[in-house]
C-alpha positions in Angstrom: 0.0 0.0 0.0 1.1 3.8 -0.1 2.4 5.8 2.3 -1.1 7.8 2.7 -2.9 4.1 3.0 -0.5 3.0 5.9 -0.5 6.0 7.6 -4.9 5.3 7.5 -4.3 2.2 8.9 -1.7 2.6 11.5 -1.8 3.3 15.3 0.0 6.2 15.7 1.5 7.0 19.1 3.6 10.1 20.3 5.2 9.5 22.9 5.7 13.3 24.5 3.7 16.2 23.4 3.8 19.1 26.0 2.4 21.5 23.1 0.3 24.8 24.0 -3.3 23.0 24.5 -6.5 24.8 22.7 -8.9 23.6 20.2 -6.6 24.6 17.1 -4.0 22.0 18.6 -6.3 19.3 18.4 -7.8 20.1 15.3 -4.1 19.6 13.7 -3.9 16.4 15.8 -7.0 15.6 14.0 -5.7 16.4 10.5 -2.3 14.0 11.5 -4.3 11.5 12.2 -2.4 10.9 15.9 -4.2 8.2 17.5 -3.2 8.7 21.2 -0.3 11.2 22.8 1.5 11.4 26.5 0.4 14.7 27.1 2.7 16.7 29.5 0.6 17.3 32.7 3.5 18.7 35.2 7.4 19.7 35.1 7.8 21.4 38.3 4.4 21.0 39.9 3.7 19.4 43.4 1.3 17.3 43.8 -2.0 20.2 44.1 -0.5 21.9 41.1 -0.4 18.5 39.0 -3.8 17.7 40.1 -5.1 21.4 39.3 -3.6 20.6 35.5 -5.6 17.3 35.4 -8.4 18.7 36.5 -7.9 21.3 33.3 -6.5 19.1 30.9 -10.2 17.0 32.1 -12.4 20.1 31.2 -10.4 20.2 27.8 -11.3 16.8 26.5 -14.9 17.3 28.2 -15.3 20.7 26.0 -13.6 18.8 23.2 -15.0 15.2 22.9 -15.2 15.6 18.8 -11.6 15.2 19.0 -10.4 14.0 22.0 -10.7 11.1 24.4 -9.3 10.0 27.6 -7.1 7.0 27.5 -6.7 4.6 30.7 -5.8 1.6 29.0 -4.8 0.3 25.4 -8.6 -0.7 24.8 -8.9 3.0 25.1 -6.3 3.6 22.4 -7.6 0.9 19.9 -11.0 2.9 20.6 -9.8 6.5 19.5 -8.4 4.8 16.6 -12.3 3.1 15.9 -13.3 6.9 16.7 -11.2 8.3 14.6 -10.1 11.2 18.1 -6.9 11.4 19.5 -6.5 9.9 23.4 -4.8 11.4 26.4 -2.3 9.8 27.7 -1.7 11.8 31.2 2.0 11.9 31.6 4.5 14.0 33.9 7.7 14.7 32.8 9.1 14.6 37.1 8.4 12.9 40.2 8.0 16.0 42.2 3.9 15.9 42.0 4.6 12.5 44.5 6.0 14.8 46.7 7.3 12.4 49.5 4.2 10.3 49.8 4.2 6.8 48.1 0.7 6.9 48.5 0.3 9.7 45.8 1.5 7.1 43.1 -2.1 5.5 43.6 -4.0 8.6 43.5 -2.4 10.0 40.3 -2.7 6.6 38.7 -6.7 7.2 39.5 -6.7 9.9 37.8 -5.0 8.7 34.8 -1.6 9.2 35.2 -0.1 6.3 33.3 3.7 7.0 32.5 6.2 9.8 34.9 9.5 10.5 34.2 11.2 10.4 37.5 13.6 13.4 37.1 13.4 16.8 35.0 16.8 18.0 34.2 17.7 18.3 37.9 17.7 16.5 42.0 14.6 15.4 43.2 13.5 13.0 46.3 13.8 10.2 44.0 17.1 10.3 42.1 18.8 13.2 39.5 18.5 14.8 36.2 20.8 15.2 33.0 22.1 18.5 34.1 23.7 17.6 37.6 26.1 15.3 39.2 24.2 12.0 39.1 24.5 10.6 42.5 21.7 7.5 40.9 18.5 6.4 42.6 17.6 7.3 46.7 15.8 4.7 48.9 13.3 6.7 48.1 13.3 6.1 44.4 13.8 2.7 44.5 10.3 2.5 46.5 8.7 4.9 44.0 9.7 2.3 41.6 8.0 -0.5 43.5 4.8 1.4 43.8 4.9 2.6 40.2 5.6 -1.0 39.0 3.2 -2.3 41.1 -0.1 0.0 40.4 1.0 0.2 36.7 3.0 3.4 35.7 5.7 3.7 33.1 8.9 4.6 34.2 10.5 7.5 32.1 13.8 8.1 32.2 14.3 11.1 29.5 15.7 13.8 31.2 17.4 11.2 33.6 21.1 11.3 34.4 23.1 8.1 33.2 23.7 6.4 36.7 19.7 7.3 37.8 18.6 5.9 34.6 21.2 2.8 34.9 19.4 1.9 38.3 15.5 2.8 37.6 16.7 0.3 34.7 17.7 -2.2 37.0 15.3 -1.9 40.0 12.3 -1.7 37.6 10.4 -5.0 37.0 8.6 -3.8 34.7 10.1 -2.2 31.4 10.9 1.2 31.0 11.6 3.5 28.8 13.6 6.7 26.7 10.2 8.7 25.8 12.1 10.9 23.9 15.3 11.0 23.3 18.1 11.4 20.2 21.4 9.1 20.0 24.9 11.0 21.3 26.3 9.1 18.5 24.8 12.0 15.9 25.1 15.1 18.4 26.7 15.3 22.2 24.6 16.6 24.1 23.3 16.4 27.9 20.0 14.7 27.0 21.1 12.5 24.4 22.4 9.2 24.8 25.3 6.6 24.1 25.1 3.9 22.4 25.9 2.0 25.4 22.7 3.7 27.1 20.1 2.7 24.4 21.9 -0.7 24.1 21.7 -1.4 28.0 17.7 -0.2 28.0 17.0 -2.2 25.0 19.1 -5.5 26.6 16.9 -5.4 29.4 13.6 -5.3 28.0 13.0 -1.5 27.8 12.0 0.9 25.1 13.3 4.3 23.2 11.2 7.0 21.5 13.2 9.0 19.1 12.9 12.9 19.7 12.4 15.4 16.7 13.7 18.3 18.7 16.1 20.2 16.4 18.8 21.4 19.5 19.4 17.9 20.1 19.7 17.0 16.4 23.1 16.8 14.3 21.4 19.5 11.9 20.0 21.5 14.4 17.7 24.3 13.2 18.2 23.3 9.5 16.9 19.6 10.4 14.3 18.0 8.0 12.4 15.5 8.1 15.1 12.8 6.5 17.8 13.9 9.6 14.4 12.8 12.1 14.7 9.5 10.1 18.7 9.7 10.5 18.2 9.6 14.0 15.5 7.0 14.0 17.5 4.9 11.6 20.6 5.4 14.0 18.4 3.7 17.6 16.9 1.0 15.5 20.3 -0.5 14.7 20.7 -0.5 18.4 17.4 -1.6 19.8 15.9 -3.1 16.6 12.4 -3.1 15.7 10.2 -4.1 18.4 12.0 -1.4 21.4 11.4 2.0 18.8 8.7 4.0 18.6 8.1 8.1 18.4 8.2 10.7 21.0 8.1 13.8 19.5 8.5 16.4 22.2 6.2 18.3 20.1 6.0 22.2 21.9 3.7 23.7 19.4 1.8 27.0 20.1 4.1 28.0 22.9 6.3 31.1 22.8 9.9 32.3 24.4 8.4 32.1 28.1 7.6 28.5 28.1 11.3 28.1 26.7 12.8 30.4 30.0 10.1 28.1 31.8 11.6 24.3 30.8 15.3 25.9 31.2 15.2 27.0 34.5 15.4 25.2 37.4 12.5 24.5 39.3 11.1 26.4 36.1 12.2 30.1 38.1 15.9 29.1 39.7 19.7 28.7 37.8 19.7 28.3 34.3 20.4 24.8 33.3 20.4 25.5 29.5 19.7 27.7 26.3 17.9 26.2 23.6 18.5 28.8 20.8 16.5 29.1 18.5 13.2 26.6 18.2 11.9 24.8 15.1 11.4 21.3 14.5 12.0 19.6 11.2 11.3 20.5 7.8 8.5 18.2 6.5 7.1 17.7 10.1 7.1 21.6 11.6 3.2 20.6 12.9 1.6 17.7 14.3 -0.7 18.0 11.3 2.3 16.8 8.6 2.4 13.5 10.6 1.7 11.6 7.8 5.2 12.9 6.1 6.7 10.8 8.5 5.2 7.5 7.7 6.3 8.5 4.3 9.5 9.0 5.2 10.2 6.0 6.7 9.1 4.0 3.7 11.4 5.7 1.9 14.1 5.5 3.6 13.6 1.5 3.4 11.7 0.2 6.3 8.8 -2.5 5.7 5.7 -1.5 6.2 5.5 -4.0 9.2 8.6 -2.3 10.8 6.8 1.3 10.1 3.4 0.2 12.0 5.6 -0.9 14.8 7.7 2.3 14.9 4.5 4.7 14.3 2.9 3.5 17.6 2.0 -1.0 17.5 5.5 -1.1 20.1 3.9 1.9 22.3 0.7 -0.4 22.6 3.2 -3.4 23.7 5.4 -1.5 26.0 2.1 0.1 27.6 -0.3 -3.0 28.1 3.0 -4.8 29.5 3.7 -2.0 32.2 -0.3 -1.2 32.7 -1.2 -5.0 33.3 -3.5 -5.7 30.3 
């Protein structure tokens, strides 16, 4: 079949989308055809501000049910697909909303929290971020593990530091995953990582969703669509075919603040970073030109099996395994 008729048919999963939320958003969602997203619901937030965002991010697919749907489990996502919306996937991209109560791991889950990174960029109670000396996982981690494994929450490990991630890999019976992230191999860079890193995830069972965000990218700001499939191209030959999928780290709609916001500590404090200037790939600037990337992979020479499996069947996998479907 052609690349339009694939894209038609497949599941397609981002797997981190902290975009600017509003109606025009999920219109272009629409027009992409995304089947389900992990839609940032808290950085820096505690545990009332995360549940404040919920509580929005509820109201939004409420006011928007044309379009969107909630997702709990993968029945949920095979049902947007049948309903031709786009599901929620509640996600944060840090462990602070569990504050330093185990029990909050349950509560969130409740609510739909189904996947949380368990550092952003820097120290929290659990372990520590890309952008500081990585002392690894606390006691306290280690049981925020447990209960995530155990009530069925994906552990992220994006914005991780190598020894945290190393240990989450390790303590986690359940897999876990890279959302989004691009190989070191093609660009150093604090967030990206070694070979050695998506080799170790892969080897023991985990998962890696390849970034589009052009600071992390060998081309940078003159990226297209074909260095997204570089990069894509570059993990699968690690991980191979059935630990790959997409994270985008789509950030559409938001301006210059939201940039100061994600690069500051604690979203106010040091600066950890500067992004330069942001725009993501020729060929896939919106979340509306999805389909150019199903057509990119085809012709860059993967199957069409292999494509379904990148474009979001190995999301469903990794998520029924870690949600206990």
């Amino acid at each position: 079949m052609n690349a339009a008729e694939l894209h038609d048919k497949a599941i397609v999963i981002d797997g981190l989308i902290c975009a600017n939320w509003n109606r025009e958003l999920f219109e272009d969602m629409a027009k992409g055809k995304l089947t389900a997203a992990n839609f940032t619901m808290s950085f820096w937030e505690n545990f009332e501000g995360a549940v404040q965002n919920i509580a929005d991010m509820n109201k939004m697919i409420d006011e928007n049910n044309d379009l969107l749907t909630k997702v709990r489990t993968t029945k949920d996502i095979h049902r947007a697909k049948a309903e031709g919306k786009t599901g929620v996937i509640m996600g944060f991209q840090n462990a602070h909303p569990y504050e330093d109560q185990i029990g909050y791991v349950q509560i969130l889950k409740d609510l739909g929290v189904g996947i949380t990174q368990m550092c952003y960029n820097t120290q929290n109670l659990v372990g520590t971020g890309c952008y500081e000396r990585d002392g690894g996982l606390s006691g306290f981690g280690r049981e925020i593990v447990a209960e995530m494994n155990r009530v069925g929450v994906l552990c992220d490990l994006s914005h991780v530091g190598p020894n945290t991630a190393k240990e989450v890999i390790l303590e986690s019976k359940k897999p876990v995953a890279y959302s989004h992230c691009l190989p070191s191999g093609l660009k150093e860079h604090p967030r990206n990582r070694s070979d050695e890193e998506l080799k170790f995830i892969a080897d023991n069972g985990g998962f890696v969703g390849v970034t589009m965000f052009t600071p992390f990218l060998r081309a940078g700001v003159n990226a297209t669509i074909d260095d997204y499939v570089e990069a894509i191209q570059y993990v699968y030959n690690i991980v191979g075919e059935d630990a790959i999928g997409i994270g985008t780290d789509f950030t559409q709609g938001h301006g210059e603040d939201f940039f100061e916001y994600l690069t500051h500590d604690k979203g106010y404090a040091r600066r950890l970073t500067r992004f330069g200037e942001i725009i993501n790939p020729k060929g896939i600037r919106t979340v509306g030109e999805f389909p150019n990337l199903t057509e990119a992979l085809l012709r860059h020479g993967f199957t069409e099996s292999q494509v379904l499996k990148i474009m979001g069947e190995n999301w469903v996998n990794l998520l029924a395994e870690v949600w206990g479907e």
